[in-house]
C-alpha positions, -999 to +999 in steps of 0.1 A: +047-793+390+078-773+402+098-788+375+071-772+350+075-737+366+111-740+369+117-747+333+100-709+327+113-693+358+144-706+364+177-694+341+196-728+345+169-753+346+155-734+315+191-733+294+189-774+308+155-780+292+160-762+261+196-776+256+179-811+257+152-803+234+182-789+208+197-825+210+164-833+194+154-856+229+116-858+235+098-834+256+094-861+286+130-871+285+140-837+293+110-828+315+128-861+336+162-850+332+156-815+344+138-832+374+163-854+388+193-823+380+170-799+401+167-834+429+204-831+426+212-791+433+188-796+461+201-821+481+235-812+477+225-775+494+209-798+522+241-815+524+260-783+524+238-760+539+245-736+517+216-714+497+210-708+457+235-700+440+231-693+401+266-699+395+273-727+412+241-745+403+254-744+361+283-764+368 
């Protein structure tokens, strides 16, 4: 469920998801991928203990 409000409220997630649906991939594929990159921005700020960071988190 926070994947699904990420993917409207959040501009990198979003640009992610719709990127993925532009490359013609199906709506669960990308649903997935967007998951495990938002599993991936947050561990590596528990890691770093660091907070958001828009730009950061588009590389």
């Amino acid at each position: 469920m926070a994947m699904m409000s990420a993917m409207q409220c959040n501009p990198v997630i979003k640009a992610t998801y719709q990127r993925l649906l532009d490359a013609e991939k199906p709506k669960k594929v990308a649903i997935i991928a967007c998951a495990r990159k938002m599993v991936v921005i947050l561990n590596s700020m528990l890691r770093d203990g660091v907070m958001w960071n828009e730009n950061i988190a588009r590389n």
